[in-house]
N, C-alpha and C positions, 0 to 999 in steps of 0.2 A: 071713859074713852081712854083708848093706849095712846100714847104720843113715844116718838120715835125719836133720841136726842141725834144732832146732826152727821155725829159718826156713824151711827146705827144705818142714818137713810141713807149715809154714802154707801158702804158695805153693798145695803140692800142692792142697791143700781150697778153697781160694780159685779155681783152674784148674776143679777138680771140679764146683764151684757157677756157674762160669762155664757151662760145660758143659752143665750140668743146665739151667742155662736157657734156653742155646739150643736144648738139644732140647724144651723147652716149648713155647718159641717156634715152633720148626718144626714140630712136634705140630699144634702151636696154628694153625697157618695151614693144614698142611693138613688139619685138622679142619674149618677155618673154610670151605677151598675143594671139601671133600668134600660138606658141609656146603651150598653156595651151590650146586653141581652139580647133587645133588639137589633144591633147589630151584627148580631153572631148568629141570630136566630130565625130575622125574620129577614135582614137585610142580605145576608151571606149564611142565611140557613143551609141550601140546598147544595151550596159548595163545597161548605164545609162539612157536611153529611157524606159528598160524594169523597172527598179527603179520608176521613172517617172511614169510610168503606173499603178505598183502595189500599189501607192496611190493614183492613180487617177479611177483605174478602180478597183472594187472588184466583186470575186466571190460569187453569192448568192445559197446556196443550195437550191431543188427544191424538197421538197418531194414527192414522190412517191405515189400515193394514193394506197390503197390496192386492193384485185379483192375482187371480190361482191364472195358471197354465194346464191345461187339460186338453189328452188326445180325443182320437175323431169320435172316441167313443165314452168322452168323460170318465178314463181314470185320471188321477194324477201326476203330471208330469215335473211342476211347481208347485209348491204350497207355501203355507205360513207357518211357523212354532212362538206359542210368549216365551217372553223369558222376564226376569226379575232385574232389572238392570239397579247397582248403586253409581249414587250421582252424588255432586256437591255442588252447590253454589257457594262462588270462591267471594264474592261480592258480601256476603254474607258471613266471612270466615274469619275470627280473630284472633285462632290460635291453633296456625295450621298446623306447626311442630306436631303440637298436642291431639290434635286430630289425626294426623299420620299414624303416628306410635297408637293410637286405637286400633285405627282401622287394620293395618297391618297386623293385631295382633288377631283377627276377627276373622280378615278372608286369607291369612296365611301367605303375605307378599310382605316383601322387607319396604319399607320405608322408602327406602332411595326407589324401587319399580314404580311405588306409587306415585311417586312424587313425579320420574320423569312421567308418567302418561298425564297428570295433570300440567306441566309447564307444556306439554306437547299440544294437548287441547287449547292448552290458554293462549298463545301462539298461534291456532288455527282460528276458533271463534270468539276469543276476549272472556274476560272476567264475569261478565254478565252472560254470559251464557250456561245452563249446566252442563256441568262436565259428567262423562261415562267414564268411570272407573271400571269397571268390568260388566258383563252381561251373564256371568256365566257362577248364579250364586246356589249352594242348596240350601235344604230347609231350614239348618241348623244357624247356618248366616244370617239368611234375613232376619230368622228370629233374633237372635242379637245387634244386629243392625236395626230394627226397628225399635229394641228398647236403648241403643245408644240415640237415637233421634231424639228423645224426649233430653239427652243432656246437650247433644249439638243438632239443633233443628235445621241445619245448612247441609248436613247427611240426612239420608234417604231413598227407600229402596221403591222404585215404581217400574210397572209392567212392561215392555218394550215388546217388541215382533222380530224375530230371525228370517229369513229366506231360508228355505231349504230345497235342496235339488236330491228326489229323492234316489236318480240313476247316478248322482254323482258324476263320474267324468264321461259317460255316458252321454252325449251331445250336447258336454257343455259349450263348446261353442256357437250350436243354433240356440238354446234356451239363454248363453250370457248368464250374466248376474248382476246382485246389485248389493249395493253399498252406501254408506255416509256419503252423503252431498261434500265435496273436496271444496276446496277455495275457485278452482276451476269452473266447478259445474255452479258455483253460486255465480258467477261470472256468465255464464254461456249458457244458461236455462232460464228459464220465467219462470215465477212464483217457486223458485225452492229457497227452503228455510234450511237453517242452519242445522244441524243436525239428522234431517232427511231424508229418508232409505230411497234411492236414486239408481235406475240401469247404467252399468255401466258398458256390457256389453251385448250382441246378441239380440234375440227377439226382447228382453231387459230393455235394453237402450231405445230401439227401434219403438215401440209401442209405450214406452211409459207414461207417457199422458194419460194411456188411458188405465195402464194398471196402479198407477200411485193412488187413486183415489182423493177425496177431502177430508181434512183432518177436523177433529171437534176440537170441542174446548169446553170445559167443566170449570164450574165457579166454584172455590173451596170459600170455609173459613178457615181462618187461624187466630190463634191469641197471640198476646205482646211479644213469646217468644218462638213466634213463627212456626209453631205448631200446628197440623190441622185437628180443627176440630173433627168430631163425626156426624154433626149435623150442619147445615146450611141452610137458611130459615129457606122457606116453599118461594120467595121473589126471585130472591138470587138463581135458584135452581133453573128459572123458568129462564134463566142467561144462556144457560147448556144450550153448546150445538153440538148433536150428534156428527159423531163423523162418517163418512162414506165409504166404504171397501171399495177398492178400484175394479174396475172391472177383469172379468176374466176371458181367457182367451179361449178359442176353443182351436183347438191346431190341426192339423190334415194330418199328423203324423200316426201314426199304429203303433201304441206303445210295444207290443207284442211283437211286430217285427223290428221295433226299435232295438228291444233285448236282443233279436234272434242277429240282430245286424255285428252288434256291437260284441257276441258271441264269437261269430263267427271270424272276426277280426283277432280274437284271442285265440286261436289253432295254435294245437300245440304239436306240429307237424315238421319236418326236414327243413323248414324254413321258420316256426316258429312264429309265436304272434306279430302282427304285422303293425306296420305304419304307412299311415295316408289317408284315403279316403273313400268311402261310399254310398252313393247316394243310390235308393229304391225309389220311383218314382211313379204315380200312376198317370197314365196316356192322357188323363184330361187337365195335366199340370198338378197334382197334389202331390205335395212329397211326404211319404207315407215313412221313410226310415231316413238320417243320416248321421253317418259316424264321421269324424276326423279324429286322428290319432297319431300324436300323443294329446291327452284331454287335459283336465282339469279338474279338480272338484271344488265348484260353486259352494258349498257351501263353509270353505276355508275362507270365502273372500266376503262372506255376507256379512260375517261382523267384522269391527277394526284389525287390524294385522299392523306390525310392526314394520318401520323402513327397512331394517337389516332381512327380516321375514322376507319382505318383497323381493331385495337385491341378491338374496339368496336364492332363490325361486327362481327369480327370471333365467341367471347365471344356467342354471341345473336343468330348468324347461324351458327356454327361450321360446322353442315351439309350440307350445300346449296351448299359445293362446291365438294360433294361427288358424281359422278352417280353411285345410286343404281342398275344401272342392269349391270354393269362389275366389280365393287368395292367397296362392301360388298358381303359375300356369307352368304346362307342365309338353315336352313333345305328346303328341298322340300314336307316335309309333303304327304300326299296322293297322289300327284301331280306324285310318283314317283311308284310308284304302277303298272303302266301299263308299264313299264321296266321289274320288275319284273316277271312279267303274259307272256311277252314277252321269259323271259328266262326261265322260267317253260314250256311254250308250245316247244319251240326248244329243250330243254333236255328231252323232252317228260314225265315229269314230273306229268302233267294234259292234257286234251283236251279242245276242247269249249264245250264237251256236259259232264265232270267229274263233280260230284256230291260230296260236302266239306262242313261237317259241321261247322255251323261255330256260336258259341254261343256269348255269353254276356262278357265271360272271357275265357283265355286262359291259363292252368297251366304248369310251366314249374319246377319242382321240389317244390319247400317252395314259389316259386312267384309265382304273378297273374299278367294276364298281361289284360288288358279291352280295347275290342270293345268301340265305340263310345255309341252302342245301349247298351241302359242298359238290355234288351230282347231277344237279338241275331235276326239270321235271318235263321237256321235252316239248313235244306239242301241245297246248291246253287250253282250255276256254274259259271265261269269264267266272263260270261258276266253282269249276277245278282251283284256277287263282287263288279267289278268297277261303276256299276248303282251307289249301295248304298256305298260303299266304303268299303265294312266291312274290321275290321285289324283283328279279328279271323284266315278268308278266307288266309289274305294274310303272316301270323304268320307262319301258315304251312307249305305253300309253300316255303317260307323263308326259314323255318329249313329243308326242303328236300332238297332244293337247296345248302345250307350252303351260309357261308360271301364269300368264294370264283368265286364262281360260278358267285355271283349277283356282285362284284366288276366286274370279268372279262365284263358282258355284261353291265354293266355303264358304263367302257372304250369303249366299242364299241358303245355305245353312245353320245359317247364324252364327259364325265361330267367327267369332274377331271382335263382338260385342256384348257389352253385359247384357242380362238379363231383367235384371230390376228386381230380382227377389226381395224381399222383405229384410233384409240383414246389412251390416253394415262393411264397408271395405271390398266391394267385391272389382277386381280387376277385369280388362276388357283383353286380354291376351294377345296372339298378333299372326295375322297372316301377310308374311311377306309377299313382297313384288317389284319383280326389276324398278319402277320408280320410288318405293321406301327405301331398298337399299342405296340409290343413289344421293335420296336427300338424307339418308341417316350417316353413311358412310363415306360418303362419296366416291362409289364403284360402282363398278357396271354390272350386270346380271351374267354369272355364266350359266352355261347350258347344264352343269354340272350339279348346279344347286335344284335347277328343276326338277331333276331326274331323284336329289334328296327329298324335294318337297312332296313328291309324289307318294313317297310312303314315308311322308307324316314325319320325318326329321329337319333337319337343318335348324332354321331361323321358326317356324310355324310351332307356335303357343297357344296352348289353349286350356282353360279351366275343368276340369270332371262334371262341372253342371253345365257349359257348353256343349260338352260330348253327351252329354244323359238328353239334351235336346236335342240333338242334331240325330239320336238314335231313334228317338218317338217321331219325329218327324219320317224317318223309314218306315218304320214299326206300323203307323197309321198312315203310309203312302201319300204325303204332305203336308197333312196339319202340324201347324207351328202354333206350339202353346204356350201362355204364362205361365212358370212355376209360380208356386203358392206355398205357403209354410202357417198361413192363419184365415181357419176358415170360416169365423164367427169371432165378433166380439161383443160380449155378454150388453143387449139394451142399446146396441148399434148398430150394426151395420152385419150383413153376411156374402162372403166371396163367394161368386160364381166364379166356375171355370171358365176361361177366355182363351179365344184360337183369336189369334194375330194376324194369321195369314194362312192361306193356302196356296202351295205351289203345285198345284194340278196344271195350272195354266202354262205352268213355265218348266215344269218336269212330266215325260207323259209314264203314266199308272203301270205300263205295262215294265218299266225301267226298276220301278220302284220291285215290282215281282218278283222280276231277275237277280236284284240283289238280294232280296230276303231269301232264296232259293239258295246262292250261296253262304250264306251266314247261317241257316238250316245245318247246311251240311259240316260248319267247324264246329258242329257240335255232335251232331250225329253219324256224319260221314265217317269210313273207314279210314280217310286221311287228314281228318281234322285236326286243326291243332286244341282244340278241346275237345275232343272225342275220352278222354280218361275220365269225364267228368258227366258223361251222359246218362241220364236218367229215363231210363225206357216209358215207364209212366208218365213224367211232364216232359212233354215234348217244349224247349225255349231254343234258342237262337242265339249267335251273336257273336262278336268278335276279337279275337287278339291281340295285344299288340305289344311293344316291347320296344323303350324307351332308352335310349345311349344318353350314359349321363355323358359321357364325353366319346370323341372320335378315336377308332384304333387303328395301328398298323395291319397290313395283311397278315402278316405273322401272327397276329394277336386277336383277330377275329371271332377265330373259331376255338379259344381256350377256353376254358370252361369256365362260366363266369361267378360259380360259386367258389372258382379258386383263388377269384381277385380281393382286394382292399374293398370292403364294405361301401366306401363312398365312390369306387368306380363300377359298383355293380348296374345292372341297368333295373328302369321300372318297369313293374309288369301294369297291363291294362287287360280291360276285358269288359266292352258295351254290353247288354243285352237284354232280349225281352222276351216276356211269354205271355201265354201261350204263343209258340210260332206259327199259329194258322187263325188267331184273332187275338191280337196280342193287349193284354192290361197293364202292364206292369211294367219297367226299365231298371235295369239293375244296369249301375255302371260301376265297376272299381278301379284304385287307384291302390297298388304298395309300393311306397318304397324299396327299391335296391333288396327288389326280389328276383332279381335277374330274367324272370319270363311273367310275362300275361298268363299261360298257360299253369302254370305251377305257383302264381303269387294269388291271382285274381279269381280264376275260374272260381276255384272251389267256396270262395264266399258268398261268390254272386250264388252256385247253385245253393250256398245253403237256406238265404234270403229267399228264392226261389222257393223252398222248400217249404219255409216257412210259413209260404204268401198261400202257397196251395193246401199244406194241412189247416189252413183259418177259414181260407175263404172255398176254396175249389173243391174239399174233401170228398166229396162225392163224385169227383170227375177223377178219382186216382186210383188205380188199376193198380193193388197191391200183388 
């Protein structure tokens, strides 16, 4: 038997206790570790999985591309282009010196360009948002841009969409444009996000709800240094939400007269390409053509543009962003004459066969008020009038009628109220009356101004797409229509044409006759004032008019008004419609400080005309 002398068994016990405690210890740890597992695992598994995930897996927004713009016959009037946009996330960014002096050396911008449009962005949407450095890369770029990502993963070249306007300034102010969501529009719209492609103006603005569409959103991977992987295991994928393309418009407009519109406006004639506006319209409210001019091209404003960019532009086109046929109002000049003639034959005032002298000048106490003609035109009737236009003729009728009478039937003409077209900005114009002028100015009405209002000057305002109505409203012997500019929207809704109102009841059909008979003849008649412009084959209609930017002496009358200052030239107008014996179609123009209706306006309208009949009528044209 061993025996253990007392040192040894101390030892032994001392060892034993050593022992015991480090298997406590080790117990102990891995109770401790079993212990934290379960807590990491089972207790805060799923948390911390989802943790896990949110740096391992990110959501990518998907832009929404916009819906197309498309005429009455589906070509394209608006579309989409990708493009390749580089972005940074600054949030992400630890050496941004260093990443300037790259990037700069890659897409050929100095350092400082780059830098300001990044403190510019960061300023509009903060540091957490990615920034567009440019949209505008080629192959050669991204290629290097995408192998600099692998050293700075916070650079990054991803797909984007442009707006593009393929007529350019071609009606850019009915089509508008669109653009980055501003600080504004994130303000004053529901559900836009920061970055955005948003209308700004135009059918753009008016309809964007329906053309923005819904954006997706695509689940990536990335590793630790924020790299995407190329795969995303099959769960995540199943995150993806595809996005929606907004829908598309389908519009009333005729691309092909649109061209022929916006041609005709570029004459390069004694007067030279023109400015203002013109609307082609067809009788059941569809506007098939409109130009305003000076334009714009949409697709300079679809990507970002610089503040100086902007202030420069505005400067140099102040107007381009105006449409002149709902926003400016403008006199109607002689244009407005056959309203008149209108509300004299219903008040039974004249007939078509009354006999009105009608001279050189017109005296109304100590004034003189001057015909056109410095000879007058003698005795004449109703239809002769409107031929030659005379203001004698239509002075009298004026002062028989009084201001009253002629406001009442230009309200029933609709001039002195919007429309409601589909566009945004459009003014209500004005027809005066002894009680406006006294609460606007506090004067009383003279006999004087009546006798202006009667042929369409003085105080009396009105828009080119009031006049394109009030012309269809003859043209179809009462119907009063809705204009329209969208007449399908893509999985919604499609416009009918709608008549408002019929003044048969209140204008009788045979009046309506009489005047078309005289608007026949300014175009056809021997003494018309567009007789230079007649087209034996399409027989159209319609009228003159000619627009005082300001009042002259008698002296100054009858100078010739191409000899004056540009800005005191007058406007030409010119309504009209065709066919004149069942009429489709309304051409109305508007030039600027073209000194006559006859010599500004005619010839666009007939070219428009021209146009409407080699597409549509070809077979009705007597070459």
């Amino acid at each position: 038997m061993f025996f253990y002398t007392q040192k040894e068994e101390q030892e032994i016990k001392s060892q034993q206790m050593d022992f015991l405690l480090l298997k406590i210890i080790v117990a102990s740890f891995f109770i401790l570790l079993a212990t934290r597992l379960w807590f990491l695992q089972i207790r805060h598994g799923d948390k911390l999985k989802n943790y896990s995930n949110i740096n391992r897996f990110k959501q990518q927004a998907l832009l929404a591309p916009r819906g197309l713009m498309l005429d009455r016959e589906g070509k394209i009037l608006v579309t989409n282009a990708s493009t390749a946009q580089l972005k940074i996330n600054l949030n992400e960014t630890e050496n941004l010196e260093g990443v300037l002096k790259k990037l700069a050396s890659i897409i050929n911008w100095s350092e400082e360009k780059i830098k300001n449009k990044i403190n510019k962005n960061k300023k509009r949407y903060g540091i957490f948002h990615p920034i567009i450095i440019t949209s505008h890369l080629n192959l050669k770029e991204i290629h290097e841009l995408k192998l600099l990502h692998w050293i700075h993963p916070e650079i990054y070249v991803e797909e984007g969409g442009a707006r593009v306007y393929p007529l350019k300034e071609n009606g850019s102010q009915i089509f508008g444009f669109a653009g980055q969501a501003s600080q504004e529009d994130l303000k004053d719209l529901k559900n836009i996000k920061k970055g955005e492609m948003t209308g700004k103006a135009g059918l753009e603005k008016t309809y964007n709800k329906y053309l923005r569409g819904e954006d997706g959103v695509a689940v990536i991977e990335v590793d630790a240094h924020n790299r995407i992987s190329t795969e995303t295991p099959l769960p995540f994928q199943l995150l993806n939400r595809k996005i929606r393309q907004g829908q598309n418009l389908s519009l009333t407009i005729d691309k092909d007269i649109q061209k022929a519109a916006f041609k005709a406006f570029q004459r390069q004639d004694a007067i030279g390409p023109r400015q203002g506006a013109v609307i082609a319209m067809k009788t059941d409210g569809e506007i098939l053509a409109w130009v305003s001019s000076p334009g714009f091209d949409g697709n300079v404003f679809s990507s970002e543009i610089s503040k100086s960019f902007w202030k420069q532009f505005i400067q140099e086109n102040k107007k381009s962003f105006i449409n002149k046929g709902l926003q400016e109002h403008y006199s109607p000049g002689s244009a407005f004459k056959p309203f008149v003639a209108l509300a004299a034959l219903q008040e039974e005032i004249i007939t078509e066969e009354t006999l009105i002298h009608a001279p050189a000048v017109f005296r109304l106490g100590t004034k003189i008020f001057h015909d056109h003609s410095k000879v007058g035109y003698g005795n004449i009737n109703l239809i002769t009038a409107l031929e030659k236009s005379s203001n004698t003729f239509f002075y009298k009728i004026g002062l028989e009628l009084g201001a009253e009478k002629i406001a009442k039937y230009a309200k029933l003409f609709r001039f002195g109220r919007r429309t409601n077209i589909e566009l945004p900005g459009e003014i209500k114009g004005l027809i005066p009356t002894p009680q406006w002028k006294k609460k606007a100015i506090g004067q009383a009405w003279q006999e004087g101004e009546t006798l202006t209002f009667a042929i369409g000057q003085g105080a009396l305002l009105t828009t080119l797409l009031q006049l394109t109505i009030a012309y269809n409203i003859i043209a179809t012997e009462g119907l009063v229509v809705q204009p329209f500019l969208v007449k399908r929207i893509a999985g919604s809704r499609i416009q009918q044409p709608t008549t408002l109102d019929t003044l048969t009841d209140r204008l009788d059909r045979r009046h309506f006759k009489t005047v078309k008979k005289g608007l026949r003849k300014v175009v056809q008649g021997a003494g018309g004032t567009a007789r230079w412009w007649n087209l034996p084959e399409i027989p159209f209609s319609g009228k003159t008019g000619t627009a005082q930017v300001i009042s002259f002496s008698s002296e100054k009358i009858f100078k010739k008004c191409k000899l004056l200052p540009l800005e005191q030239r007058h406007h030409g107008l010119f309504a009209s419609f065709a066919p004149s014996h069942s009429p489709e179609i309304i051409v109305s123009v508007l030039t600027e400080h073209s000194c006559h209706g006859s010599t500004g306006s005619v010839p666009i309208a007939r070219d428009i005309i021209k146009a409407y009949y080699k597409k549509y009528k070809s077979n009705e044209v007597t070459q």
